[in-house]
C-alpha positions in Angstrom: 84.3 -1.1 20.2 83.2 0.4 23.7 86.6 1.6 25.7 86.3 2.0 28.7 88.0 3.6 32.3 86.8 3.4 35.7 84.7 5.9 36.8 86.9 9.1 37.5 85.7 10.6 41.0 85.0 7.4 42.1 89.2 6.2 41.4 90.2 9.6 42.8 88.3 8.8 46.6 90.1 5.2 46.7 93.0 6.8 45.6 93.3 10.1 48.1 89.9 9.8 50.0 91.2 12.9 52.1 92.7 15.5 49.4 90.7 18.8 48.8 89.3 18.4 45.7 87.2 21.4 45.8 87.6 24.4 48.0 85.5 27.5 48.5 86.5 31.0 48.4 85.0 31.0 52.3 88.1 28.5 53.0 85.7 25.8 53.3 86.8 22.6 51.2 85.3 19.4 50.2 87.4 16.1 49.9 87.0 13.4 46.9 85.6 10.9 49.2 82.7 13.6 50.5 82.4 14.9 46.7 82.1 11.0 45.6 79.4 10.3 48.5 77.6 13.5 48.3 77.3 12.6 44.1 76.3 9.2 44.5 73.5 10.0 47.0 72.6 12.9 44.7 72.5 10.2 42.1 70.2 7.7 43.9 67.9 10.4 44.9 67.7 11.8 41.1 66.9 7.7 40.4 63.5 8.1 42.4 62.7 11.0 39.8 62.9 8.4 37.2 66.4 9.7 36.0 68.5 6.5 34.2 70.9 6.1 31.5 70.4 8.5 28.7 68.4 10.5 30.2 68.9 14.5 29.2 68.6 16.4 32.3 69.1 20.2 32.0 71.3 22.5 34.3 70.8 25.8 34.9 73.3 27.5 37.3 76.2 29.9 38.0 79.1 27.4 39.5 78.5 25.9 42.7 79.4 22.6 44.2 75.8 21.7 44.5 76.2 22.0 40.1 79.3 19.8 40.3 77.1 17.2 42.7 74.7 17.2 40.4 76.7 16.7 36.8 79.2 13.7 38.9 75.7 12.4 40.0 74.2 12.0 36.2 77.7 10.3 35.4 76.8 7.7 37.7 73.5 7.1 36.4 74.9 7.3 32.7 72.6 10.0 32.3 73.5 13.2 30.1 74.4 16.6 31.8 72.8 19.5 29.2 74.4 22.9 30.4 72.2 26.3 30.3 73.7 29.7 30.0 72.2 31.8 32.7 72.0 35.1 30.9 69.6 33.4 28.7 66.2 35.0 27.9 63.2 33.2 28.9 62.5 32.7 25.1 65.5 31.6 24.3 65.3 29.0 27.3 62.7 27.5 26.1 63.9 26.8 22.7 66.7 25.0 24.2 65.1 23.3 26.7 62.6 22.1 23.9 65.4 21.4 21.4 67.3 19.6 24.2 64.7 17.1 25.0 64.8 17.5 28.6 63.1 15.0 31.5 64.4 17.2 34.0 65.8 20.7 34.6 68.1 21.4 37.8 68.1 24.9 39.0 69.2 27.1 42.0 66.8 29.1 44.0 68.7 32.7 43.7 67.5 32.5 39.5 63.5 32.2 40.0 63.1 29.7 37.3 59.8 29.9 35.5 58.2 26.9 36.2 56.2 26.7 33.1 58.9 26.6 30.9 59.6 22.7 32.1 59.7 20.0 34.8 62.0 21.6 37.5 64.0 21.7 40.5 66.2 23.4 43.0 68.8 21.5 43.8 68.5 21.7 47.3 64.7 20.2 46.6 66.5 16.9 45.3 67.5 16.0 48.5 64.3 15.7 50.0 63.4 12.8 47.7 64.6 9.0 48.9 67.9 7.7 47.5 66.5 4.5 45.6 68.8 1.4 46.3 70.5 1.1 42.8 73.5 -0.3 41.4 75.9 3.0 40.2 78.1 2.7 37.3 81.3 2.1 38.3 83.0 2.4 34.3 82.8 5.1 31.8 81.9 4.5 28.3 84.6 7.0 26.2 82.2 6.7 23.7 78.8 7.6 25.5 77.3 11.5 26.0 78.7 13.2 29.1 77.2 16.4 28.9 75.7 18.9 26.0 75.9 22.2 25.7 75.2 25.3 23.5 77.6 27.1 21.0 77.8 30.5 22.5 75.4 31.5 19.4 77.5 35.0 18.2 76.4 33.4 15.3 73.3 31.7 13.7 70.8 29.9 15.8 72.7 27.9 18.8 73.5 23.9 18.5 74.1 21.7 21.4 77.8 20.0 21.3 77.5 16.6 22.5 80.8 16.0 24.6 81.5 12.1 25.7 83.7 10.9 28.4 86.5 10.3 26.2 87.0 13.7 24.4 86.9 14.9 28.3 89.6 12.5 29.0 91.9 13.1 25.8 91.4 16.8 26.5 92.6 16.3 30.0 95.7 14.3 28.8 96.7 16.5 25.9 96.8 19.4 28.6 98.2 17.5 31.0 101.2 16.5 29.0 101.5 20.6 27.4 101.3 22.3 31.0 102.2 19.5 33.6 100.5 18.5 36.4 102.2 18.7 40.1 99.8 17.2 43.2 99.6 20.5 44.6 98.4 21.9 41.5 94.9 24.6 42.8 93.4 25.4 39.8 91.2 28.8 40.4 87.9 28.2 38.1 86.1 31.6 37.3 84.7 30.9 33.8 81.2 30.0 34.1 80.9 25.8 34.0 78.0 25.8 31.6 81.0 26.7 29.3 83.3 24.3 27.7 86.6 26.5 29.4 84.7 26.0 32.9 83.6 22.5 33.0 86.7 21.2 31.8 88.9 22.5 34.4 86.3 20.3 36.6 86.8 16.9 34.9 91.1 17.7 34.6 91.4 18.2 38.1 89.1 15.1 39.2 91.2 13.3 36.5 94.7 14.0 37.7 93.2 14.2 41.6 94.4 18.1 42.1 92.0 20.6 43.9 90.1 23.7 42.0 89.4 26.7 44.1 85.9 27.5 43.1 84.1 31.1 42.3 81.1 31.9 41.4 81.4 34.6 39.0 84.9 36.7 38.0 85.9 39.4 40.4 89.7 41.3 39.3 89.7 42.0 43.4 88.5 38.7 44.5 91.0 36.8 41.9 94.1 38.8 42.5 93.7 38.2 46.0 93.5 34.4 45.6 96.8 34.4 43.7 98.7 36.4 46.1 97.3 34.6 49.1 95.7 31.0 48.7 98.4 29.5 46.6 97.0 29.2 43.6 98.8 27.7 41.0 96.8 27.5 37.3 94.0 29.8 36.1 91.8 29.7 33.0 90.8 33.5 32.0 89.6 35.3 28.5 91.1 38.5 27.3 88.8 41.0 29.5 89.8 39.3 32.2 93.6 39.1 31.8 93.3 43.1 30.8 91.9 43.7 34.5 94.0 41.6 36.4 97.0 43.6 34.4 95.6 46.4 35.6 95.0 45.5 39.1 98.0 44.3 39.6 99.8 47.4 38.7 103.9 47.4 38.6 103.5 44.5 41.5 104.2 40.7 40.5 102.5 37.4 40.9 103.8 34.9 43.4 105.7 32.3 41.6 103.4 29.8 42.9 101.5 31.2 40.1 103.0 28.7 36.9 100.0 28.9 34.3 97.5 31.5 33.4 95.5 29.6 30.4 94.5 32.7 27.8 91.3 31.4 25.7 88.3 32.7 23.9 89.8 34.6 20.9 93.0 36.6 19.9 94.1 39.0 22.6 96.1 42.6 21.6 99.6 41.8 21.3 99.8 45.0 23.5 98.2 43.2 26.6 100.6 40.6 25.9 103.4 42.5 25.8 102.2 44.2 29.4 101.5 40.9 30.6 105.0 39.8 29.5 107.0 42.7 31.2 105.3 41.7 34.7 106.2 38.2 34.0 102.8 37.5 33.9 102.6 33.1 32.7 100.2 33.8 29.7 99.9 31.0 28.1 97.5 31.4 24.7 95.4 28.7 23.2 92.8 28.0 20.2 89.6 25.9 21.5 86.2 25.8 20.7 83.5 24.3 23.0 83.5 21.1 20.2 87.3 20.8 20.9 86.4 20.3 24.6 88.6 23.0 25.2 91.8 23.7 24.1 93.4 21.8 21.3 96.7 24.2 20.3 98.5 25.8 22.9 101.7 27.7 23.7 104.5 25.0 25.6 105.9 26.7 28.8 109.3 27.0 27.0 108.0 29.1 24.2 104.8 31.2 25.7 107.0 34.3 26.1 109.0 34.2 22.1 105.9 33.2 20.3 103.2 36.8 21.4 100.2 36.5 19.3 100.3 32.8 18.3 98.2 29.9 19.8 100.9 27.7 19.9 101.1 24.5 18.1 98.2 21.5 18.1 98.3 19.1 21.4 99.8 15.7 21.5 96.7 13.8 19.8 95.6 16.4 17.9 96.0 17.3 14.2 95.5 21.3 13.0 96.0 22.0 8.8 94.5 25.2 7.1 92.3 24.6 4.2 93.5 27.8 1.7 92.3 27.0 -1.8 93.1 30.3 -3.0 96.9 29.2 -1.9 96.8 31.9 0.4 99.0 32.4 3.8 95.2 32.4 5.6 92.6 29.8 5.7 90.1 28.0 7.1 91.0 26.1 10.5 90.4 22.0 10.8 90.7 20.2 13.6 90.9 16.6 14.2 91.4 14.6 17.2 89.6 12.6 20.1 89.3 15.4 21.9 87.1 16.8 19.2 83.1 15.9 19.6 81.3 14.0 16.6 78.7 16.4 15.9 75.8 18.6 17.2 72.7 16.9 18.7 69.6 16.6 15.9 71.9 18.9 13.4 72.3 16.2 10.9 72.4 18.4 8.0 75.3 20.9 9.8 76.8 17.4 11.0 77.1 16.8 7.0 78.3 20.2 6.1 81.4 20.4 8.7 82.3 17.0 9.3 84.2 15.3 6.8 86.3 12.1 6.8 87.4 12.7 11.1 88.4 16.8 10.3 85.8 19.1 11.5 85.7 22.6 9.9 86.0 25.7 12.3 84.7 28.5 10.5 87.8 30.5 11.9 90.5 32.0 9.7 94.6 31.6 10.9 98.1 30.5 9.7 101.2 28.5 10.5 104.3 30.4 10.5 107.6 29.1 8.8 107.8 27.2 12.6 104.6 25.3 12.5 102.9 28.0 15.6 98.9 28.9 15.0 98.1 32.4 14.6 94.3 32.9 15.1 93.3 35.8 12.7 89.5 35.7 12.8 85.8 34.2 12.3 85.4 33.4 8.4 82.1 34.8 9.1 83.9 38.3 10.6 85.8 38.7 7.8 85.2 41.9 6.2 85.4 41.7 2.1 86.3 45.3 0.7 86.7 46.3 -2.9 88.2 42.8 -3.4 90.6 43.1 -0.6 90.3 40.7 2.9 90.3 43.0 6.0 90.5 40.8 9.3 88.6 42.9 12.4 90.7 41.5 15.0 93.8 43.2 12.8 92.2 46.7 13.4 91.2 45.8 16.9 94.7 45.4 18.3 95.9 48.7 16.2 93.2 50.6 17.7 94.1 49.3 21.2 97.9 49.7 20.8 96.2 53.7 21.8 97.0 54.2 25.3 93.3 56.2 25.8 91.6 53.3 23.8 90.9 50.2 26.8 88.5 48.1 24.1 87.9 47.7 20.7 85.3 46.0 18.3 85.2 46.2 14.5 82.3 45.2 11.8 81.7 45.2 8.3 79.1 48.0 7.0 77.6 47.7 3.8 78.4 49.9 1.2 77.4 50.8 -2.3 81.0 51.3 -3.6 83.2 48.8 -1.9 80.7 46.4 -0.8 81.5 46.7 2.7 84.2 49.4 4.9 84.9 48.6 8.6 83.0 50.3 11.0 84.9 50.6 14.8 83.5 50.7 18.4 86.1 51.5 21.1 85.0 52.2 24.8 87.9 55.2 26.1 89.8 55.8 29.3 90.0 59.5 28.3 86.8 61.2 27.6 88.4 64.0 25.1 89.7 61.3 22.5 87.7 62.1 19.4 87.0 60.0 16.1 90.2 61.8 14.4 92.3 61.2 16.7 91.8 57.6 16.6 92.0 57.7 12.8 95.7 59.8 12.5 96.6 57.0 15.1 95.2 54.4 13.1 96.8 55.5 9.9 100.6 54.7 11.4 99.9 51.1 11.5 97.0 50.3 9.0 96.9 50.2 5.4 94.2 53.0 4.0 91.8 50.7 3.4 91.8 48.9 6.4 91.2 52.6 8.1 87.7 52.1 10.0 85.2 54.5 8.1 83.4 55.6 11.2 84.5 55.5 14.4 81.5 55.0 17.5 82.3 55.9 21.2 80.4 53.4 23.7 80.2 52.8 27.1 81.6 48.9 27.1 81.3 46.1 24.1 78.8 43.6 23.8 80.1 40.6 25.6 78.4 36.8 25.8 78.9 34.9 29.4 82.2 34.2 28.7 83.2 37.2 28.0 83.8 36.8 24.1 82.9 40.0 21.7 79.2 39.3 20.2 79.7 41.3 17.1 76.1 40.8 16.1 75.5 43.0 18.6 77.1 45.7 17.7 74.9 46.3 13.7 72.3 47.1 16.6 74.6 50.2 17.5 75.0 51.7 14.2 73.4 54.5 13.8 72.5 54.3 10.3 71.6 50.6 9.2 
């Protein structure tokens, strides 16, 4: 049965034509009624390039509003938005432009596209076509394709997640009713948009008609300025991010127009928390994946500071149980909900594999505690398997960073002919006369002997994806010895 809504930007410019949806970080701001013209003419134009419903047209961009023009454009057209990553090789472009099935790929000048990889455009090189004199949808479809776009890829080949309208709008809802949503609400957007944490902040604050102040690219100076001054209220950030701002903000405070800073992308060292916490910093964590549409467990206001280290508990509509068949405290993660997306586009066989009977399968590893709160342990395909014994990377990560000289931390699994496999650290260090043994006598207060990393290897900063996740496939490239 098709549900449907009307069309979001559309609602928002009868609603409030003259409220800021978006605004720049030059001061310059755009209202819903400009946004909604400006992405209905983009539509029209993209018409005369024989763009219609269905129709997979590719993105490649760092955020803009010409990229937000262009995705609310495609909606109109009931055409589907497929989001690059711009630190993508040429080869691996390719692939996913030729796995994506593109018409169409949408650029920006400033990244010298190749233009034999496919069919291409600048933006800016849309508007010199003629709008064609079509009809515009004026409904969404919760059931039909919005966008696409690739798993991050840390591990095995990437997949495209097909997102539609309604696990946008159930993700927008489930957040809206955890965190709250006030009309002056200015939610800074620094994660890159061809990211699930990016683009959704997009479709929430077009949903509840608040404004997003807009950057291009995360800068610790740029972004603690916008708090202090341009009364932001809501920020989404990963852990390298929230471990700069800490430090950029020093022993000053936040304003307390400042109500939500939305912690994603992996388990954080319960030491940043802690410093976050005693500069009343308004972490809140969450668990999401980019086929939950963003976050789909997350800390309430009322228990973000009591519950350090836990994700919080699943979102309204959404269900969370741990598979452990060994009847174990950890498990597998599933994940159910409208929020979640039905399966990855021409992966039939994965569809099989982690889709079963609504639950999708996570491949991470966590817990409930005797309250029913998420603790995110790690990757089932991080885990590190030791002369029988389970040793969790992130575990040894936030030891090793609990050392005041150690600022980062990434751990692996090395093969070995007598346990199988020891754990092998990487830490980048504020003080350059920290050796290997030091790290280790720290190390040995807090960690079981064989959890103790084997070797310990001093590098300049960790392999990091776009959105600033740890790519621990990366770092077997480091070792010394393979």
């Amino acid at each position: 049965m098709q549900q449907t809504v009307p069309h979001w930007l559309t609602k928002q410019a009868m609603l409030a034509p003259a409220k800021t949806a978006i605004e720049q970080e030059n001061g310059k701001t755009m209202t819903y009624e400009t946004l909604m013209k400006k992405s209905q003419s983009f539509a029209r134009k993209l018409a005369s390039l024989q763009v219609k419903e269905n129709t997979h047209v590719g993105i490649l961009a760092t955020n803009s509003i010409d990229m937000i023009i262009a995705i609310y454009a495609l909606s109109y057209l009931n055409a589907v938005a497929v989001l690059f990553n711009t630190r993508l090789t040429r080869e691996e472009l390719q692939s996913q432009i030729t796995d994506a099935d593109l018409t169409l790929l949408l650029t920006t000048a400033d990244l010298k596209v190749d233009k034999s990889l496919e069919k291409s455009l600048v933006f800016k090189e849309v508007n010199h076509y003629k709008e064609t004199p079509i009809k515009l949808e004026q409904q969404m479809n919760l059931n039909h394709p919005f966008t696409m776009m690739y798993t991050s890829g840390t591990t095995g080949k990437p997949k495209a997640v097909i997102h539609t309208y309604g696990n946008y709008w159930w993700s927008a809802i489930n957040s809206s009713l955890n965190l709250g949503v006030v009309s002056h609400d200015k939610w800074l957007a620094v994660l890159p948009m061809f990211h699930i944490g990016g683009m959704s902040i997009f479709i929430r604050s077009v949903i509840y008609g608040t404004a997003v102040l807009l950057m291009e690219k995360f800068d610790e100076a740029a972004v603690h300025h916008a708090i202090m001054e341009k009364n932001v209220t809501m920020i989404s950030v990963v852990t390298v991010m929230l471990q700069k701002l800490v430090e950029r903000l020093g022993e000053d405070k936040y304003p307390p127009t400042l109500r939500v800073m939305l912690l994603g992308g992996g388990p954080a060292p319960k030491t940043l928390l802690e410093r976050a916490k005693n500069r009343n910093m308004p972490v809140f964590q969450s668990y999401g994946m980019t086929e939950t549409s963003s976050q789909i467990v997350a800390l309430s206001p009322a228990n973000a500071l009591d519950k350090i280290g836990s994700s919080g508990k699943p979102l309204m509509s959404a269900e969370v149980k741990i598979n452990n068949p060994d009847d174990d405290s950890v498990g597998e993660i599933f994940v159910k909900g409208p929020m979640v997306s039905n399966g990855y586009y021409k992966r039939e066989s994965i569809n099989k594999q982690v889709y079963s009977e609504g639950w999708l399968a996570t491949g991470d590893l966590g817990y409930f505690d005797e309250e029913g709160y998420l603790f995110v342990v790690d990757r089932r395909k991080d885990l590190i398997i030791s002369g029988g014994e389970n040793i969790y990377p992130s575990e040894i990560e936030q030891t090793l960073t609990r050392m005041p000289e150690i600022r980062e931390a990434g751990v692996i699994g090395k093969k070995d002919t007598m346990w199988g496999e020891v754990p092998v650290a990487f830490v980048v260090v504020t003080d350059p006369s920290v050796n290997a043994e030091k790290v280790i006598t720290f190390a040995k207060k807090y960690l079981a002997k064989y959890k103790l990393p084997k070797e310990i290897h001093f590098i300049e900063q960790l392999p990091r994806n776009a959105s600033n996740k740890l790519v621990r496939s990366e770092l077997f490239n480091q070792l010394p010895c393979k």
